[in-house]
N, C-alpha and C positions, 0 to 999 in steps of 0.2 A: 408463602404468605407472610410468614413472622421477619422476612429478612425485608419485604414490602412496606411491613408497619415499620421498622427500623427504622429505613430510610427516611421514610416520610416523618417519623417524632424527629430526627435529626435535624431533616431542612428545616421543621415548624423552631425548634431549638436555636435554632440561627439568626433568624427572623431578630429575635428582640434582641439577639448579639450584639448584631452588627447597626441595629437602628439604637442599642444603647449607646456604643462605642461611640454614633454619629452626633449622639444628643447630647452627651458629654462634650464633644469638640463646640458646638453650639453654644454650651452653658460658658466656658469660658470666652466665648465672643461675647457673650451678654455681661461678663463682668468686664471686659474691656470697653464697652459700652456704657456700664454703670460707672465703673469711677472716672470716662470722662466728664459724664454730667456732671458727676459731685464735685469736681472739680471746677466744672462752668458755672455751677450753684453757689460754690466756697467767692467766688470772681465777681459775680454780681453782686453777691449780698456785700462785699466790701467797697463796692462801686458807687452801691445804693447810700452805704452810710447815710448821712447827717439828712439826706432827702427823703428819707422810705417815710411813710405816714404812719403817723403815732400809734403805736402798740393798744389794742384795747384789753379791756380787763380780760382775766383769765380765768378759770373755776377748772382746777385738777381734779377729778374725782378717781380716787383712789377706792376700790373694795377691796374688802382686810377679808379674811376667813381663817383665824388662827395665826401662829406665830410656824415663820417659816426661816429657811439660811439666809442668813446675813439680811434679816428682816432691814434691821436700825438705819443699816447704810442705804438700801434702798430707798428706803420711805424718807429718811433725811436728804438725800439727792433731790426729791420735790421740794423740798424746803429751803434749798440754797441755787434757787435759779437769778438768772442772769436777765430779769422781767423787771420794770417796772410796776405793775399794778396785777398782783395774783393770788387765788385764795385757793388753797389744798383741803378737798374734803376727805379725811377718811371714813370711811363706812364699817360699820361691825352689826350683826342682824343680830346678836343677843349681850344683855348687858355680863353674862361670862365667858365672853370670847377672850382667850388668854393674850391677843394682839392690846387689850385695852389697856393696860397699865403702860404701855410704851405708846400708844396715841397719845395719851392725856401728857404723858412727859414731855412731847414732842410738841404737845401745843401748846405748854406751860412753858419751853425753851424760845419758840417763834413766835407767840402772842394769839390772840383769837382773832386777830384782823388776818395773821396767816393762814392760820391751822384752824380748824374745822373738826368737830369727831362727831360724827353720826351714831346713835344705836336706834335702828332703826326696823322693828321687824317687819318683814314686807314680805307677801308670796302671791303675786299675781301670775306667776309662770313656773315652771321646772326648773328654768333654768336660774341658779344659785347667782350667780352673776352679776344679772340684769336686775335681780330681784333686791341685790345688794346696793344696786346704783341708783335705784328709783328711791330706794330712803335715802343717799347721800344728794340727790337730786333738788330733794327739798329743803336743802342746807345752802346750794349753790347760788352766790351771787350776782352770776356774771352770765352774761349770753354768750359768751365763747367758754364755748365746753373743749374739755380735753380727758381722754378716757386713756387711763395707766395703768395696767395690773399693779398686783400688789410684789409679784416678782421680779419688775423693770427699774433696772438702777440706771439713773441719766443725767447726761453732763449738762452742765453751766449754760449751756446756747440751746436745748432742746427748745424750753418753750416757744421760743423765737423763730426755730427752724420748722415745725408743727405748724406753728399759726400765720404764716406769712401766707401761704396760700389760701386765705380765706380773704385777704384780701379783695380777691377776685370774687365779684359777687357769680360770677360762673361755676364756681365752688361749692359743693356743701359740704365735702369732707375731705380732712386729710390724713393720713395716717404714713410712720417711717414704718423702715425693716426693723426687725431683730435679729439676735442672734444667740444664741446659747453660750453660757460661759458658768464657771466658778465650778464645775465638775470634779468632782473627788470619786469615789466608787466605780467601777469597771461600768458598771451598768447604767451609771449618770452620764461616763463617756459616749456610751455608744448612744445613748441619750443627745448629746452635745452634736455628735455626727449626724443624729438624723434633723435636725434642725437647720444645722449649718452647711451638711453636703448634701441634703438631698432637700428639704423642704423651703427653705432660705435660695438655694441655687434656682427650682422650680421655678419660685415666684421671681425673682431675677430674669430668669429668661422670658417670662411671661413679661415683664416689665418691659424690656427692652427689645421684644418682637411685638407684644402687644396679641398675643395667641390668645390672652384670657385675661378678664377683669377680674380685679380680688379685693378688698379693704380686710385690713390687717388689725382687727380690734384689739389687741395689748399696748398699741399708741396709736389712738387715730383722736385728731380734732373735729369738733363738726359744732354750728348756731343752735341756738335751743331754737331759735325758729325752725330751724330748717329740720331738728328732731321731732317735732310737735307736726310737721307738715307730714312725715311719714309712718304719723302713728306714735309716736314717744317710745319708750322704752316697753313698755306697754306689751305694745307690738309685737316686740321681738323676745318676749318674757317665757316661750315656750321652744326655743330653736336650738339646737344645739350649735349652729356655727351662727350665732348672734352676729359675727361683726359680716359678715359677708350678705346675707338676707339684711341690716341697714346699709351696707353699699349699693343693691341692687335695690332697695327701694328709693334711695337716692337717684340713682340713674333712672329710674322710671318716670320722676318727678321731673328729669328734665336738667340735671344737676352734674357735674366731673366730681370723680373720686381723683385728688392726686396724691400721689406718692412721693414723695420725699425723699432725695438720696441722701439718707440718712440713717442712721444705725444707733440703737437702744443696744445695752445688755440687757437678758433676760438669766437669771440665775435658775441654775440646773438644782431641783429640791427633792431626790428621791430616797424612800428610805426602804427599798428592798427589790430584789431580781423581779417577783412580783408584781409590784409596782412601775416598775421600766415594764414589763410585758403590758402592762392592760392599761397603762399609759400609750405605749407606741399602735395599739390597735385600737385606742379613742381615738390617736391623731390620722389613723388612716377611716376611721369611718366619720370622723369633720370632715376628710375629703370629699368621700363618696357623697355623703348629706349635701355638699355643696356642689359638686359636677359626679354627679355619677358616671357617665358617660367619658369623660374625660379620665374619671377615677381608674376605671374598667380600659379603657387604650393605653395606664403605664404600664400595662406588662408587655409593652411591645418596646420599653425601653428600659428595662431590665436587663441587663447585660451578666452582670457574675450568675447572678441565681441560676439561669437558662444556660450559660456557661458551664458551669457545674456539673446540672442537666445531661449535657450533650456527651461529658466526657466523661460521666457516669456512664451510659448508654452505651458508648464505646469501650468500655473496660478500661478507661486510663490507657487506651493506646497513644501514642505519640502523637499522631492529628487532634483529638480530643484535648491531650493534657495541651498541646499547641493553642491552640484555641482558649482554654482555661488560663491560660498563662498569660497570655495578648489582651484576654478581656478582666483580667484584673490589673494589670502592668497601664492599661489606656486609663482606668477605673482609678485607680490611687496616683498617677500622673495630675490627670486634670482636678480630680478631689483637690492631691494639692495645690495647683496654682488656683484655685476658686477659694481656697480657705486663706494660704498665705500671701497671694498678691489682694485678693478683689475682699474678703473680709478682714485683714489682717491679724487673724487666729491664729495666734501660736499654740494654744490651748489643741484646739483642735488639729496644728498638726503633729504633736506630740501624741495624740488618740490614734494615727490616722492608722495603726496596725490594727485596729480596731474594725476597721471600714469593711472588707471582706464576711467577716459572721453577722455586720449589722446589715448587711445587703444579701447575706440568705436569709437571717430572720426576716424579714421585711417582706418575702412570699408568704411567709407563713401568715402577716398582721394584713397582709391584703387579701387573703381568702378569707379568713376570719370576718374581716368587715365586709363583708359578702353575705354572708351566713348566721354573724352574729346581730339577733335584734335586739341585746341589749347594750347597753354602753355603762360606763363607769366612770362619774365625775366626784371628786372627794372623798370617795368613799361610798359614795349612794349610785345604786342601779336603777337605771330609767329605761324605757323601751324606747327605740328610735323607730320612727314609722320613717313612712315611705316620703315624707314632704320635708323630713331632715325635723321633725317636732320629737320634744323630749315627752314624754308619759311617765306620769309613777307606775313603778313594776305592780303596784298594790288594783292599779286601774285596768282594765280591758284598753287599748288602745284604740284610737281611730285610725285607719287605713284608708 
């Protein structure tokens, strides 16, 4: 009987082996597929020159939440675009928010026709976020909205590249990729890696098979009309994966989310092993909140962890350690042609020794987001119900 369960843990052990090993081969047809478009994209848009229709105003709205790495260079990257007509709101929700002495400098450097600083206190929702965009909201401008964390450093052509698909009155929102970068601490790298090789490549593949819709809120453009049509921020003021609940209420309207081949940096800002822990198991229960179902099918593409598994199972005999060896050797292969041809990470392939412990942690932060109902954004614990909505811990939630 015990040598029957064997067997059968072994095969079930295989399973997500070999459909890792296959999803990986996949993922890099999808960046071969990505930087052809960017590259058909980079073609047009020089084609278009002098013809494309006049650029309309812009309103960046930036939410601040404290003073983070390499704040000044971020926040000053909104401030030196490559736009004609654009106005950058920072947002801060208390007049002693330690980000504020470098807003007000940044808008004393750029003018108030540029620069914008919200203090704004506002809680119509849980989520810190949105609650922080609905004050800088009433600062803005401009009917072309563009939504930037406060961790996203961006070049010279972003706005132009974000806003071009709105063109299309068939549009209501746009949003690029990111990508993790400026990582220092072991624990910020493998930080960097889950970003770049597995949650970056995901949406990638997703992108260029079209297996699943997403909107990527750290840079997505969208009309205040077309915000106000789905509810405003309002809306979405109680969700923990905000920007995905206003993609689908977009699509519901009748609207395309497009995507952009294009790539932000997002800076890696952790300050302890703690931190990376109950950061990487918020970003796997964002998932679940948003495809659960989908969430729950990647452990059938889990290749090392189940790896591991098998040749654990087997005592490290030769077949086992064979198998362990093949599904890490495919595993940090394709890792790295996805980081150094299709993201061009060097950061990340200098981490990539990294890539094996952040791919068995990662069963541990996908059970957890199974099991754990509460989540951890800032610092503050909320209960995640069943519809992906944030609740304060202090509340009973709704189910």
């Amino acid at each position: 009987m015990a040598t029957i369960l064997r067997h059968t843990l072994e095969w079930l052990f295989l399973v997500p082996v070999i459909g890792g090993s296959v999803y990986a081969l996949l993922c890099l047809w999808a960046v071969l597929r990505f930087r052809l478009q960017a590259r058909a994209r980079k073609a047009a848009n020089a084609a278009a020159g002098a013809d494309a229709a006049p650029w309309p105003p812009v309103t960046i709205l930036k939410p601040i939440c404290g003073m983070e790495k390499r704040q000044e260079e971020n926040l000053r990257s909104a401030c030196t675009q490559d736009y004609p007509d654009y106005q950058v709101v920072f947002s801060v929700q208390s007049d002693g928010d330690p980000a504020l002495p470098l807003l007000r400098k940044l808008r004393q450097e750029f003018g108030d026709d540029r620069v914008s600083v919200a203090v704004e206190s506002f809680r119509t929702g849980t989520n810190g976020k949105v609650n922080n965009m609905i004050g800088g909201l009433r600062h803005a401008r401009h009917d072309v909205l563009v939504i930037s964390d406060s961790d996203v450093l961006l070049k010279p052509d972003y706005l132009k590249a974000i806003v071009a698909p709105l063109d299309d009155p068939g549009v209501g929102c746009a949003c690029t990729f990111y990508k993790a970068a400026h990582a220092d601490a072991w624990y910020e790298k493998v930080e960097l890696l889950t970003l770049n090789a597995d949650f970056i490549t995901n949406v990638l593949f997703a992108h260029a098979s079209g297996a699943s819709k997403f909107c990527l809120g750290a840079s997505a453009a969208i009309r205040r009309s077309t915000l106000e049509e789905i509810g405003g921020l309002e809306g979405l003021s109680d969700y923990l994966v905000e920007d995905y609940e206003m993609g689908r209420r977009v699509w519901e309207h009748g609207k395309k989310v497009v995507t952009v081949p294009y790539f932000v940096d997002t800076v890696v800002d952790l300050k302890s092993p703690s931190a990376w822990w109950n950061h990487q198991v918020y970003w796997d229960q964002n998932t679940r909140a948003a495809r659960p179902y989908a969430f729950l099918s990647t452990a059938l593409i889990r290749s090392v962890p189940f790896a591991f598994l098998f040749a654990a199972l087997r005592l490290a005999d030769p077949a086992g350690l064979a198998v362990l060896g093949g599904a890490m050797a495919l595993r940090l292969l394709t890792a790295a042609g996805v980081l150094g041809w299709g993201l061009r990470d060097r950061e990340g392939l200098r981490a990539l020794w990294l890539l094996p412990f952040r791919d068995l942690s990662s069963l541990g932060t996908w059970l957890l987001a199974f099991t754990r109902r509460t989540t951890v954004w800032r610092g503050a614990s909320f209960v995640l119900t069943k519809d992906g909505r944030l609740v304060d811990t202090e509340r009973e939630p709704v189910l």
